[in-house]
N, C-alpha and C positions, 0 to 999 in steps of 0.2 A: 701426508694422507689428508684430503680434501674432506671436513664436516660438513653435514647443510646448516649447521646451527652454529652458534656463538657461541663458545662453552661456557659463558655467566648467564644465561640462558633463565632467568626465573623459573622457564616453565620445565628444564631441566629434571631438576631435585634429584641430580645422579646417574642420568642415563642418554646415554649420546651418541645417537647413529651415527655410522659409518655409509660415503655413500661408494667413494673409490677402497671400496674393499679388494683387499687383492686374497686371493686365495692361496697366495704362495707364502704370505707371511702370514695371514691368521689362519689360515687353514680351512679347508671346505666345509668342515662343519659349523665350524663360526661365522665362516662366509653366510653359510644359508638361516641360520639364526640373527643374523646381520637383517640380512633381507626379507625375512616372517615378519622381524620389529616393523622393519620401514612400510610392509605391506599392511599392517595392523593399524599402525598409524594412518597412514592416506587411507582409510574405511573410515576410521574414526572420524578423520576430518572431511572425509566425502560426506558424513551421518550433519554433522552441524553445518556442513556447506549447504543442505536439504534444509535444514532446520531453519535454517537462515534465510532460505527460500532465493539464494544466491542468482540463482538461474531465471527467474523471473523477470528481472531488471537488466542481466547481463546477456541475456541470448536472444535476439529476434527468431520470433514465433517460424517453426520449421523451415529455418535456416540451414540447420543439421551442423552447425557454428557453436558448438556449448562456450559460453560466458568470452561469445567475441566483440561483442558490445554492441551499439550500433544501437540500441532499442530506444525508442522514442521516451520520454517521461514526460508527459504534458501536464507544466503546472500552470498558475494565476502567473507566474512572473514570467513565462516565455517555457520555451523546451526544451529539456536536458539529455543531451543523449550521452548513454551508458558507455563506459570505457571498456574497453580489452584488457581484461583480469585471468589471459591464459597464460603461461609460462616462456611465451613470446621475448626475446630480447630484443627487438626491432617493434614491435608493436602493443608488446603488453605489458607484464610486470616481472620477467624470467629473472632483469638486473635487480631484483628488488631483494635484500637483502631481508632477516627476519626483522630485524627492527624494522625496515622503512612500512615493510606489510603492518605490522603493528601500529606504528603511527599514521597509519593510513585507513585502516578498520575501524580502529576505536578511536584517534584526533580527529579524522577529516584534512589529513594534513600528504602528500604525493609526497616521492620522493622528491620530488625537482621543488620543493617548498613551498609548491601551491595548495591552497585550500581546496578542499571540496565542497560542493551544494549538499546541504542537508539531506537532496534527494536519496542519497545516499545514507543511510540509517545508522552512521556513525554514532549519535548520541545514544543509542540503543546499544549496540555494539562496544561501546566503553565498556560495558557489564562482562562483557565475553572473560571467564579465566584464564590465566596463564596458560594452562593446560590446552585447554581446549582451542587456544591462537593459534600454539606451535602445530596440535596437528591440525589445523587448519591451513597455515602455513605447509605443511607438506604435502597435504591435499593438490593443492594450488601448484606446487612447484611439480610433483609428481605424479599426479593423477589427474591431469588436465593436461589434454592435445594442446599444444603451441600453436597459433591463430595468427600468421606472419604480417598479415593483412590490416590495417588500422582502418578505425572506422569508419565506414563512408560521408559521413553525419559529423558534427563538432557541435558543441555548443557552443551557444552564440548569443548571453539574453543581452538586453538593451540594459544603459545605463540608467542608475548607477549598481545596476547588478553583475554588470560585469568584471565587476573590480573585486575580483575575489580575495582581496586581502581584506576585506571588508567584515568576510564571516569569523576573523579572528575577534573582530569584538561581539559580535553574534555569539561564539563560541562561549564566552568569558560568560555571558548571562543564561545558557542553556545545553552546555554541554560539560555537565558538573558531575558526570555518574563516576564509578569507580569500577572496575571486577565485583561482581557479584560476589556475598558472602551470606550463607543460610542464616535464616532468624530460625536460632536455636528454640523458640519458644512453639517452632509451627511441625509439622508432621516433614518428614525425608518429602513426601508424595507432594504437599504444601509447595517446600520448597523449590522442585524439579519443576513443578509446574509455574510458577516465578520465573526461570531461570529461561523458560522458552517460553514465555510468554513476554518477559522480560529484555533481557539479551539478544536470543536469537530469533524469535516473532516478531518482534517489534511492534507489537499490537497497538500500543498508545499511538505511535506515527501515526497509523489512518483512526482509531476509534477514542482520542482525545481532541477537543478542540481547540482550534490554535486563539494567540492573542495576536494583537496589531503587527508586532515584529515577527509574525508566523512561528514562533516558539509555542511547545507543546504546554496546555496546560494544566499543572501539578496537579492544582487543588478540584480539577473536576477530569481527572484518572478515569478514562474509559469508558466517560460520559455520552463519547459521539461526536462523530466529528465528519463536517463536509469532506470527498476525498474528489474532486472534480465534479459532474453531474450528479455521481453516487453518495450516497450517503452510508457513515460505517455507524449500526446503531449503536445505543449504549448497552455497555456487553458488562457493568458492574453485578453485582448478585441481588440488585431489587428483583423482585418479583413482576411490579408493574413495565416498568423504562427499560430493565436489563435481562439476566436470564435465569433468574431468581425462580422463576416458573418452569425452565426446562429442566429434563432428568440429566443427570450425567451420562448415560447411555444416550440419548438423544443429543446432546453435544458433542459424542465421541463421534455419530451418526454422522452428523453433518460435517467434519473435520473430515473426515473419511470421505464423504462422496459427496460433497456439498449439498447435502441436501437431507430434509430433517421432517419426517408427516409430521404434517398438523403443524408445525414452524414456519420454516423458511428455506428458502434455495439460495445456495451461492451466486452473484454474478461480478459484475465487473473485477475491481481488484481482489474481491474475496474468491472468484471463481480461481483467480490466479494461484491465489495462496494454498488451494484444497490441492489444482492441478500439478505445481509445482513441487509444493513443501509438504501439506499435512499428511496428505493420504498414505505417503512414504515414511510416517515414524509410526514405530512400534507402539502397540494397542499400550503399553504401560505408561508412552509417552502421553497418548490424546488422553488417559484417562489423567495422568497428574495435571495435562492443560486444563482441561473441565473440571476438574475438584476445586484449581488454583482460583479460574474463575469467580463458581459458586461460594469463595471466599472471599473475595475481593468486595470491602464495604458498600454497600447499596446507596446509592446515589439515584432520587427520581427526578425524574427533568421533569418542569414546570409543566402543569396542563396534562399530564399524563395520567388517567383514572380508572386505565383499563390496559391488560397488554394485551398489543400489538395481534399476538395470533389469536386471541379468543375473540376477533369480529368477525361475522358474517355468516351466510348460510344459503344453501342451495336456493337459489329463483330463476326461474326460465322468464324472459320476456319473448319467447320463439312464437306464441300463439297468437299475440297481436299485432306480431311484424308480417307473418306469412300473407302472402297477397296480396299487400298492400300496394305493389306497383307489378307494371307485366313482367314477363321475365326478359324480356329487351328493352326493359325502358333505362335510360342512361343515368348516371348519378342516382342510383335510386338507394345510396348509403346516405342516410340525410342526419342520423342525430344518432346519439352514443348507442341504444341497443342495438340500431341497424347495424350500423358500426364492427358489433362486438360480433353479432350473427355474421357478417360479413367476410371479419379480419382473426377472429378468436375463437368460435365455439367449434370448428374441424378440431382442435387441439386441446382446446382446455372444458368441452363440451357447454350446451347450451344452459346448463344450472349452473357453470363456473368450480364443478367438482373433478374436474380431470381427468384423469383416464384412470384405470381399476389400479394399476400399478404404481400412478403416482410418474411413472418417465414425466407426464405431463401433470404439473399441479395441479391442486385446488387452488382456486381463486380466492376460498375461502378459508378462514386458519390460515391466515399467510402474513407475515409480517411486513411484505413489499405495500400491500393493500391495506391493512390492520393499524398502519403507522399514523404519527399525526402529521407527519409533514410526508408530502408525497416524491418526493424526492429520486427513490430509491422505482416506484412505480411509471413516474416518466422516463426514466435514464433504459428502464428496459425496457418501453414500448420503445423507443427511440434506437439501442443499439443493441438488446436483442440480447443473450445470454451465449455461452461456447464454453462448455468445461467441458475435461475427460478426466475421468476417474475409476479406477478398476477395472480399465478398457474399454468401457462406455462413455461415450462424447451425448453430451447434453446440449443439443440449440436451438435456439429460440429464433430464428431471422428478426434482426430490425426494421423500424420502419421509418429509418428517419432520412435524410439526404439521399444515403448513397444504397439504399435498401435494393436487394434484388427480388424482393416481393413487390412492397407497391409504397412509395413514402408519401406517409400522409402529412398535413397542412399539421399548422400549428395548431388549429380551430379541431381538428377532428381527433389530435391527442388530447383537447381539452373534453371534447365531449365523449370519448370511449374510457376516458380515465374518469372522469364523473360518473356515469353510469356503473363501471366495476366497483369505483368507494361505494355509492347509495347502497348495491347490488349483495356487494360480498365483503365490502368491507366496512371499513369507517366512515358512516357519512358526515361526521362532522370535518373530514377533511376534504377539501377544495381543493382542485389544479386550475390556476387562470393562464392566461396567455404569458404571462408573466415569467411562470415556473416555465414553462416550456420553450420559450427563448433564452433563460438563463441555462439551460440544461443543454440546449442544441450549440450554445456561444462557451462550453467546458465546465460551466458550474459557478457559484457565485464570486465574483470579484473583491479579492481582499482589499484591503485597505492600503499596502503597498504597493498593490497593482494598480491601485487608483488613482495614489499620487506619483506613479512611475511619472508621466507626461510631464508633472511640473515641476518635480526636481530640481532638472538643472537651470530653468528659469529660476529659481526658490537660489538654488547657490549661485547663481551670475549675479544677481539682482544685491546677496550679502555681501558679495565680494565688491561692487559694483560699492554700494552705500557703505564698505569699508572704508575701500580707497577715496572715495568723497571727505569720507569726518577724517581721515589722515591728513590729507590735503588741506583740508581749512583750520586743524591743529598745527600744517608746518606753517599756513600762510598767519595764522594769528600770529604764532611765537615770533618770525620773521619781523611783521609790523612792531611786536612789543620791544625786541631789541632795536629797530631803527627809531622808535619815540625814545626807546631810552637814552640812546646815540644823540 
């Protein structure tokens, strides 16, 4: 009789599905007790498959494909596309035994012994417990359509990042976590909230900032951190830099439907994370996230004197624009209020107060506009916002390249972005031409992506001046034994 599990199974402790049950030898009623377990289990692991926000990464946007892969990941080193994680034996992970899923979740390691790209949130996922792999593990194997199809897409980055055995020493300096175990000293709610925030959120990946080797880092925990064009702010429990200010009820808010009065709105990867993962856990879950938060040591990031949402306040500039050119006169959007009258006030109206309901924010009490670094406010005039959440789709159109409104220049993101900071938000914060081509070209270039180019000039050149000093230690020793000769 065929187990889905290993019987030394850690995450066992005594109980071990049957999946060729036969009803002629255990009997119909244990048959169907058989089959409650196994149903109980794939829920539970469908619940952390959510939590984990699994489907974000593995399923291209209505494809109607769940976790066939294929989905683009664009980082600083090149672009990784997502593998086929359905129960596929020809194209996905069906041969994968519980171990190899294991070692693959929480190492970074395939079965066929390749490593994975951190894109993949394995370091995070080390935390995962026993328990909660295995039904995860049945999740995957039984609760996911098979997806025969392998992905159209491969990765592909340039050297020397293609040498995936590479991230074994990567590993060794940052992928040090263990299974989760509650600190007995904090509240049940404390710790829950850890464990998805932890584990299965993976929050630090985008809201800590990386070092030179793109490892996350420890000592400045949830600080903030570039995530491409966007920026993830600092989500620590100061008051000023993180959300030391918001209510728990207002953080439940925005988990929920991304979007929070008088805060902030989800966009880019955090629209993802509301669309995908939060909105879908139970209210006790979002409240132990935001308690976990609201605990989590206050960390201010430098220059920061005020938060983010308490800048700005309704101003119309409508009254000295009106008339100013005919109403056929051409280019007559000339500087940032034109601009905003132009491209912004149908939607977020001409004081920057939005609409009665808020579908459309304020401009003002916003923490995209309120922030010190503008970051977060160019990446959305640029590509524009798209959640759904409790059956409401939230969009913003961009307006950046490929915009099917109207895409503006570089120059004209600078001046309707200056005009909204002076306007509604922080006017000590400035967008130059600067921010707005590193935003349009994916977001700031790391340090690894910098010296990707010289590389292997860097190793030809060592190997090069190896075998040189070899060479002139065999040609000396050679001469010293013919003098000595």
């Amino acid at each position: 009789m065929r187990k889905i599990f290993k019987q030394n199974s850690p995450a066992k402790r005594g109980a071990v599905i049957l999946l060729a049950l036969s009803a002629v030898s255990l009997g119909v009623g244990k048959a169907e007790a058989q089959t409650s377990d196994l149903q109980a289990l794939v829920e539970k692991g469908r619940a952390i498959a959510t939590a984990a926000d699994c489907m974000a990464c593995h399923t291209v946007p209505h494809s109607n494909r769940p976790f066939a892969g294929g989905y683009p990941i664009v980082s600083p080193l090149g672009t990784i596309y997502s593998t086929n994680i359905t129960p596929s034996k020809t194209a996905g992970i069906g041969n994968y035994t519980e171990d190899d899923f294991d070692r693959a979740v929480r190492k970074g390691i395939r079965k066929d012994g390749g490593h994975l790209y951190p894109a993949m949130p394995y370091t995070a996922y080390a935390e995962i417990t026993d328990a909660d792999m295995y039904a995860l593990y049945a999740y995957f194997m039984h609760g996911v359509e098979p997806v025969d199809d392998k992905a159209a897409n491969q990765t592909n980055l340039p050297f020397p990042f293609n040498i995936r055995f590479s991230m074994a020493f990567w590993n060794l300096l940052y992928s040090t976590k263990v299974p989760f175990q509650p600190d007995l000293s904090k509240t049940e709610e404390i710790n829950r909230g850890a464990y998805l925030a932890g584990a299965l959120g993976h929050c630090s990946s985008c809201h800590s900032p990386r070092g030179l080797l793109m490892g996350e880092s420890a000592v400045s925990y949830l600080t903030g951190g570039a995530v491409g064009p966007w920026y993830a702010p600092n989500i620590t429990s100061d008051p000023v830099s993180g959300v030391g200010g918001w209510s728990i009820d207002e953080l439940v808010q925005y988990f929920r439907t991304g979007h929070a009065n008088g805060k902030s709105q989800a966009a880019g990867g955090m629209a993802e994370a509301v669309q995908n993962s939060l909105q879908y856990l139970p209210d006790a879950d979002l409240h132990a996230l935001a308690s976990y938060l609201k605990s989590v040591p206050a960390i201010r990031n430098p220059g920061d004197t005020r938060a983010a949402h308490e800048y700005g306040a309704a101003v119309s500039s409508e009254s000295s624009i009106r008339g100013a050119y005919s109403q056929t006169e051409h280019n007559s959007l000339r500087n940032g209020a034109q601009l905003y009258s132009g491209y912004c006030a149908s939607c977020h109206q001409i004081d920057g107060a939005g609409s009665a309901n808020q579908a459309y924010p304020s401009l003002f009490h916003n923490t995209a506009t309120g922030a010190s670094q503008p970051a977060n406010l160019v990446a959305t005039i640029l590509y524009g916002v798209d959640r759904e959440a409790a059956g409401k789709q939230v969009l913003m159109p961009g307006f950046g390249a490929q915009s099917y409104v109207t895409p503006l220049t570089d120059q004209q993101i600078v001046d309707v972005s200056n005009y909204v900071l002076v306007n509604f938000g922080n006017p000590a914060t400035k967008v130059t031409l600067a921010d707005v081509a590193t935003a349009r070209a994916g977001g700031p270039v790391p340090f690894l992506a910098r010296v990707q180019p010289y590389i292997l000039t860097v190793i030809l050149s060592v190997m090069l001046i190896v075998l040189l000093v070899a060479a002139l230690w065999v040609l000396r020793k050679r001469r010293a034994v013919s003098a000595a000769a």
